[in-house]
C-alpha beads as a LAMMPS data file, in Angstrom:
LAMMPS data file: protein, C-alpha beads

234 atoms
233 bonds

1 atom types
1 bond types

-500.0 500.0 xlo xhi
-500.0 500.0 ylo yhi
-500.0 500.0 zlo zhi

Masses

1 110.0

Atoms # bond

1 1 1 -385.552 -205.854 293.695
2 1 1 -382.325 -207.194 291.761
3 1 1 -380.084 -208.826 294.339
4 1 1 -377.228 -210.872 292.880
5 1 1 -377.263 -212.624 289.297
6 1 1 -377.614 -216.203 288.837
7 1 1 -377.283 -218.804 285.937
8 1 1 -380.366 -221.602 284.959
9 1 1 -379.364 -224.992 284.058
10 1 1 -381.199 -226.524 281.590
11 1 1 -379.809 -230.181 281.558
12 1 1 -381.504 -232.391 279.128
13 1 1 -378.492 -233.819 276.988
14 1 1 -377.215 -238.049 276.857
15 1 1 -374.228 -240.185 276.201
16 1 1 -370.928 -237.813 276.868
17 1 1 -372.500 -234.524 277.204
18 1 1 -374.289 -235.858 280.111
19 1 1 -371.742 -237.122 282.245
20 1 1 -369.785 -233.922 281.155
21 1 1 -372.752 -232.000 282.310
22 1 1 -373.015 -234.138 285.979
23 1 1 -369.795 -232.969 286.347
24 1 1 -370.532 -229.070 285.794
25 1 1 -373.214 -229.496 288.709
26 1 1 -371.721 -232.056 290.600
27 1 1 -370.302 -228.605 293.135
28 1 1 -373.336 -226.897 293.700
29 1 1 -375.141 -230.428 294.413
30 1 1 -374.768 -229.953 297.630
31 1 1 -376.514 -226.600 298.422
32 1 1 -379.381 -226.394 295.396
33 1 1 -382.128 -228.508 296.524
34 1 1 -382.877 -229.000 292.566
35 1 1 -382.292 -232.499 290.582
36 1 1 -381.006 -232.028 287.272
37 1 1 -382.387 -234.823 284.472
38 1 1 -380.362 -236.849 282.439
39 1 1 -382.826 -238.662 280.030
40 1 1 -380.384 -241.629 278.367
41 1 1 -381.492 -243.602 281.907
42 1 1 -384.369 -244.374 283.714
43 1 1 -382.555 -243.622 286.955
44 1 1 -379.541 -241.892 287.404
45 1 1 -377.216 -241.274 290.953
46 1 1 -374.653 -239.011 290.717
47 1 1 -372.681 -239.728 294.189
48 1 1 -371.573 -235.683 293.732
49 1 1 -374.791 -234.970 293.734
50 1 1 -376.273 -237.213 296.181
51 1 1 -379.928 -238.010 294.535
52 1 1 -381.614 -239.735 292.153
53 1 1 -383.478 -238.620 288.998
54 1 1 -386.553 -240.319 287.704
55 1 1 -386.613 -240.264 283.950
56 1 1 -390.361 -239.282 284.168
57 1 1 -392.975 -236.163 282.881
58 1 1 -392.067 -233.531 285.330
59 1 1 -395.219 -231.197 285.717
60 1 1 -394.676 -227.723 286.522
61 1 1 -397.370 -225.472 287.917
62 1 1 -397.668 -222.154 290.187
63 1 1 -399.454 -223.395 293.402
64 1 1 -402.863 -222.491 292.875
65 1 1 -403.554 -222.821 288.967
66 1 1 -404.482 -226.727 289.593
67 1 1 -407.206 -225.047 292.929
68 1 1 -407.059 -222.656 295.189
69 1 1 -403.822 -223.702 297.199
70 1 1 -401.106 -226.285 297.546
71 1 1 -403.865 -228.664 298.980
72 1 1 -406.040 -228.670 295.753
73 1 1 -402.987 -229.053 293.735
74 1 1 -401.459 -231.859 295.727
75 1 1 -405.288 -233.499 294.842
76 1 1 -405.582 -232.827 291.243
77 1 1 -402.173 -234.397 291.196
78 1 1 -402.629 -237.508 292.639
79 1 1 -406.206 -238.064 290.864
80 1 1 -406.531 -236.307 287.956
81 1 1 -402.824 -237.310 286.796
82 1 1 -402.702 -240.259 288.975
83 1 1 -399.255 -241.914 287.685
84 1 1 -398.881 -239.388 284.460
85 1 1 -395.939 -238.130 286.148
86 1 1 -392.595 -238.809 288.590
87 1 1 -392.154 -235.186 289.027
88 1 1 -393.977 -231.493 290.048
89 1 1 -392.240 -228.449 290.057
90 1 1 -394.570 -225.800 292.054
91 1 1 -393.432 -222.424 290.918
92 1 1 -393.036 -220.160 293.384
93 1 1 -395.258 -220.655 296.942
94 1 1 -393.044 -217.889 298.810
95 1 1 -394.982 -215.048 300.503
96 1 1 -396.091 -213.369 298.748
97 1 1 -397.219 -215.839 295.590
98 1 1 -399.113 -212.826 293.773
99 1 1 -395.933 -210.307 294.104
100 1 1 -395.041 -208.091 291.234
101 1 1 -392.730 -210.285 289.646
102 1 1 -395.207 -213.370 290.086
103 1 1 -394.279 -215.247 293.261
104 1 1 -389.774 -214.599 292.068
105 1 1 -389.844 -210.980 294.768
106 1 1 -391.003 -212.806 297.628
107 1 1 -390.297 -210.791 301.678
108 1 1 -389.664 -214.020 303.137
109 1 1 -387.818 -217.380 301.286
110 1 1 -388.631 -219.287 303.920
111 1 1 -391.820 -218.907 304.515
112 1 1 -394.926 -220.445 302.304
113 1 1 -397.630 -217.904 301.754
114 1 1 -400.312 -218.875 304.120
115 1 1 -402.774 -218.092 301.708
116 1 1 -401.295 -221.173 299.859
117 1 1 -400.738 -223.457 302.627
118 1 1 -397.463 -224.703 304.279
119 1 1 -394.340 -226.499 304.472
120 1 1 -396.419 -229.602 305.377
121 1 1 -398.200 -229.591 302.038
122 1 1 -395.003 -229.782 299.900
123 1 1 -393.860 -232.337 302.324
124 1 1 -397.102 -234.412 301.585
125 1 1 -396.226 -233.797 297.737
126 1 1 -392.609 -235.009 298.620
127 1 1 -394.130 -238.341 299.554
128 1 1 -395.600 -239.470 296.600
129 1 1 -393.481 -237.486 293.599
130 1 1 -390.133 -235.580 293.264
131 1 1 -390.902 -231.897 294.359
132 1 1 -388.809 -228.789 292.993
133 1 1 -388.713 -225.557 293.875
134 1 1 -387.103 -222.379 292.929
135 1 1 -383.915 -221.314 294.585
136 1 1 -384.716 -217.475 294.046
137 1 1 -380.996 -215.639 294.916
138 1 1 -381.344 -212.732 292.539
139 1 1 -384.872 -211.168 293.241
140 1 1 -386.334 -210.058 296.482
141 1 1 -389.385 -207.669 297.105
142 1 1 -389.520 -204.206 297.818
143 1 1 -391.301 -205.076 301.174
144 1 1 -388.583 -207.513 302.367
145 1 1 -386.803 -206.793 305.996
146 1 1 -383.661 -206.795 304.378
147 1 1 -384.905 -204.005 301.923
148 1 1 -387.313 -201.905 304.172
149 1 1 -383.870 -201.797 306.204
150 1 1 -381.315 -200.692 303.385
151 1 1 -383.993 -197.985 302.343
152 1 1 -383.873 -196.621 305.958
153 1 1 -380.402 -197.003 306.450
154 1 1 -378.414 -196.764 303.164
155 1 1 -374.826 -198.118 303.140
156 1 1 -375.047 -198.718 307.132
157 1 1 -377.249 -201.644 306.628
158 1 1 -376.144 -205.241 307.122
159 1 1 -378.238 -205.634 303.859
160 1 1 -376.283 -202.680 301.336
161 1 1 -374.461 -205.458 299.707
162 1 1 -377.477 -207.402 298.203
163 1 1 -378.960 -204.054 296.042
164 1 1 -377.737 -202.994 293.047
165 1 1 -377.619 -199.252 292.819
166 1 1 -376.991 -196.928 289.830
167 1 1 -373.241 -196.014 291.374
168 1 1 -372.417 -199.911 292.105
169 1 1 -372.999 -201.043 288.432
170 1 1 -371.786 -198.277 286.666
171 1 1 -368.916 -196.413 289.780
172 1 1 -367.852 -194.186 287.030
173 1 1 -371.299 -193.139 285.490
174 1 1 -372.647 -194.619 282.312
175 1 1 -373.136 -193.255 278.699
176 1 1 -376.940 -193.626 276.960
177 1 1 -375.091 -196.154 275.043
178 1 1 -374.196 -198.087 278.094
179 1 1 -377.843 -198.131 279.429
180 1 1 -378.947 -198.948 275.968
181 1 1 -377.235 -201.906 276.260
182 1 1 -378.656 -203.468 279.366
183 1 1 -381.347 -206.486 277.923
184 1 1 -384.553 -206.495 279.771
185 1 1 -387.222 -208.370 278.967
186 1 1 -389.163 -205.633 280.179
187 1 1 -389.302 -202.038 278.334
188 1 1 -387.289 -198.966 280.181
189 1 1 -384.581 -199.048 282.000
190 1 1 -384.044 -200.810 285.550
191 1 1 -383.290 -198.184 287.670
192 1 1 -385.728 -196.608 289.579
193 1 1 -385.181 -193.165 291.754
194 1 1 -385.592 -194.075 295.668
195 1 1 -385.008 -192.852 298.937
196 1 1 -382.222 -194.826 300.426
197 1 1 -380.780 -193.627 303.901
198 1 1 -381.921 -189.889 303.559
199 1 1 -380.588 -189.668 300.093
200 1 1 -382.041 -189.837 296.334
201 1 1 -380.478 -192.825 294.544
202 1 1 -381.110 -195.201 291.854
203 1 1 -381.535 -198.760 292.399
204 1 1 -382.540 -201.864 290.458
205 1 1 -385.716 -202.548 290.118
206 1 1 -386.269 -205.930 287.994
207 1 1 -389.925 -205.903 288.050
208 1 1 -392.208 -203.014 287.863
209 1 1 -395.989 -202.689 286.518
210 1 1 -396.996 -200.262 284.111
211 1 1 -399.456 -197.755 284.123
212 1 1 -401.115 -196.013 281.693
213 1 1 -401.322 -191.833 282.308
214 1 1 -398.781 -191.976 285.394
215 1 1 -395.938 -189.505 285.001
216 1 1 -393.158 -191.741 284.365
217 1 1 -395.643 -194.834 283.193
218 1 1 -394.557 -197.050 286.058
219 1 1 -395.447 -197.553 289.859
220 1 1 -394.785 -200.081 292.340
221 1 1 -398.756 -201.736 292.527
222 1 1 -400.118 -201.826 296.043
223 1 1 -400.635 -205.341 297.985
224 1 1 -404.739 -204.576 298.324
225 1 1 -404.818 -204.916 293.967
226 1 1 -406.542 -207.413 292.601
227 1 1 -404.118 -210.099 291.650
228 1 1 -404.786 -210.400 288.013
229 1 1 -403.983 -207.109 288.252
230 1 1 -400.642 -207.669 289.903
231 1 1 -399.827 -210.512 288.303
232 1 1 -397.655 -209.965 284.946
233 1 1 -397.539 -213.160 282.157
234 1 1 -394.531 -215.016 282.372

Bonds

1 1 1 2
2 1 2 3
3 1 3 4
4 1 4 5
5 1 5 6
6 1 6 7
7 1 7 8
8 1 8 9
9 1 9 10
10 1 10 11
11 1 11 12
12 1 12 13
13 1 13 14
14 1 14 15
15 1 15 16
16 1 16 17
17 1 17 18
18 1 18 19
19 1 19 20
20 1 20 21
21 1 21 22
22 1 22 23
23 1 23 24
24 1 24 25
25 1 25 26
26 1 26 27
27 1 27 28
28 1 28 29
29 1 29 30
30 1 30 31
31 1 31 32
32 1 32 33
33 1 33 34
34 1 34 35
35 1 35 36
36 1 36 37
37 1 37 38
38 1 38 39
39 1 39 40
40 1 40 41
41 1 41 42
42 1 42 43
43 1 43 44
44 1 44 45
45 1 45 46
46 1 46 47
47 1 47 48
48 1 48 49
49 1 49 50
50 1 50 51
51 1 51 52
52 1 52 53
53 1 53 54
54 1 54 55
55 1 55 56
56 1 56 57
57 1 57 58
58 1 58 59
59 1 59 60
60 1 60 61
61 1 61 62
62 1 62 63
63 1 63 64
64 1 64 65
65 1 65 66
66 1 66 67
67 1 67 68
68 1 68 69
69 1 69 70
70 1 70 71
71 1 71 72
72 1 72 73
73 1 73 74
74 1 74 75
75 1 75 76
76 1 76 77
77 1 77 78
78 1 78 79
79 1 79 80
80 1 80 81
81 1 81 82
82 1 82 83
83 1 83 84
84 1 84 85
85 1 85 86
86 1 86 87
87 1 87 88
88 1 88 89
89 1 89 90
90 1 90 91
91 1 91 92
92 1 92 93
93 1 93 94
94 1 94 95
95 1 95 96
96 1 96 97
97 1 97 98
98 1 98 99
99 1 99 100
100 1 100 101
101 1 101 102
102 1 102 103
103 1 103 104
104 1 104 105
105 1 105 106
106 1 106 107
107 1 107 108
108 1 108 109
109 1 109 110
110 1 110 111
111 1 111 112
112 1 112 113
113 1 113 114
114 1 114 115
115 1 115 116
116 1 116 117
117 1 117 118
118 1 118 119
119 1 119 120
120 1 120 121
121 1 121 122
122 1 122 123
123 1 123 124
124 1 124 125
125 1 125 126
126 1 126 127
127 1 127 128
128 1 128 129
129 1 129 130
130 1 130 131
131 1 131 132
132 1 132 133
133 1 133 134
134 1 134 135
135 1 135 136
136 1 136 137
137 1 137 138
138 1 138 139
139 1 139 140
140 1 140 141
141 1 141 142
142 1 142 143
143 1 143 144
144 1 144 145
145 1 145 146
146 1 146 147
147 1 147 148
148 1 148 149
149 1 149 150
150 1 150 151
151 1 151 152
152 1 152 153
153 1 153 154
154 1 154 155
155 1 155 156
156 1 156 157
157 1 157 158
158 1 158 159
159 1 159 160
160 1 160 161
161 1 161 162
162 1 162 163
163 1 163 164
164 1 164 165
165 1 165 166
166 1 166 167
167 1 167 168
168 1 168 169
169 1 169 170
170 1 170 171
171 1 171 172
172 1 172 173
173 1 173 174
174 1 174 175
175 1 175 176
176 1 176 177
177 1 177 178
178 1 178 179
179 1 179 180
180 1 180 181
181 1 181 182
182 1 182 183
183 1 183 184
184 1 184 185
185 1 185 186
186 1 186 187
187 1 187 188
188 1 188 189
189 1 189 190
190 1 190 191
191 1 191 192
192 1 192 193
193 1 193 194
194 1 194 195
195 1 195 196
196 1 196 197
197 1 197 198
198 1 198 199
199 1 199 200
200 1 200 201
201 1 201 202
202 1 202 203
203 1 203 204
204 1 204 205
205 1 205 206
206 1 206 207
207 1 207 208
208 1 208 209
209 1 209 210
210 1 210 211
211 1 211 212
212 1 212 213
213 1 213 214
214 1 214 215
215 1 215 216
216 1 216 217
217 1 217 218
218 1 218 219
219 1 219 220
220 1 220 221
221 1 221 222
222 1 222 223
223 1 223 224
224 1 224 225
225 1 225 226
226 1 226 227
227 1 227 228
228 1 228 229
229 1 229 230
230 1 230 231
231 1 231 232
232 1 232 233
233 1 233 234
């Protein structure tokens, strides 16, 4: 599910454009538990930021492509690339890791899958290396509380406000050429007919898995598929 839009830095500019750059991030420093790196130093502390940035390789890996959880990965880390990098970025760990939109739709952001391991584990990791993880403020699954709860209530939920719906991007209806228009890195268009508070509408749907033969050639895949199934390439 599309919630709410949000922009990715990618800060990797020196001299001028860094500091200038600091200074873009400087007022969400305090909320995004992310570190942006500046590589003209081998340490950098931005006091609006409050951290420091090692000017080291910064691995990034989903949790369990190094083993089969956070605990093999925090292993093959500190033995296999024993002091090859500062830095890991585990992709997302949320439950669920295996969602349709690869571990970014998760029901709960504050919960690790089980299956992975727990809060402990990354805490381990944050003992030895930098750790980052994804803020994810635009994507939620289908299966979330806050969803399950607009879908049964409609505009009376706490939760209307996070889904985008057909009528809240487009309030006075949209041409073919206006749909046409929408960029997806995914074919078809991103709304998706639903049943939300006892009435047919269309909402958002970022992430949805193809299948060959089906009426429409989508469906939402079921939690009991085999992962690789599940699982589209990034």
């Amino acid at each position: 599910m599309c919630a709410r839009q949000n922009d990715e830095f990618g800060l990797g500019s020196t001299g001028d454009e860094a500091s200038k750059l600091r200074v873009q991030v400087r007022g969400v420093g305090s909320v995004l538990p992310w570190r942006p790196h500046f590589p003209d130093a081998s340490l950098v502390k931005d006091e609006g930021i409050g951290t420091q940035v090692r000017n080291q390789v910064q691995l990034i890996t989903y949790a369990e492509r190094l083993g089969a959880n956070l605990g093999d990965t925090i292993e093959t880390v500190k033995t296999v690339f024993a002091g090859a990098c500062g830095g890991v970025h585990l992709l997302p760990f949320f439950d669920p890791f295996d969602g349709v939109d690869a571990g970014f739709d998760p029901k709960d952001h504050t919960r690790v899958d089980p299956r992975l391991g727990s809060w402990n584990d990354v805490r381990t990791l944050a003992t030895t290396h930098d750790v980052v993880v994804d803020v994810i403020v635009n994507h939620v699954s289908s299966q979330s509380k806050e969803f399950l709860d607009f879908r049964e209530r409609g505009e009376a939920s706490e939760f209307a406000d996070m889904f985008l719906t057909f009528d809240s991007v487009f309030p006075h209806g949209a041409t073919a050429r206006d749909l046409a228009a929408i960029y997806r890195p995914r074919p078809g268009l991103p709304f998706t007919p639903m049943q939300i508070g006892g009435e047919r509408r269309l909402v958002w749907m970022q992430a949805r898995c193809h299948l060959t033969g089906s009426p429409t050639g989508w469906r939402t895949p079921t939690p009991h598929e085999p992962r690789h199934a599940r699982r589209p390439r990034r």
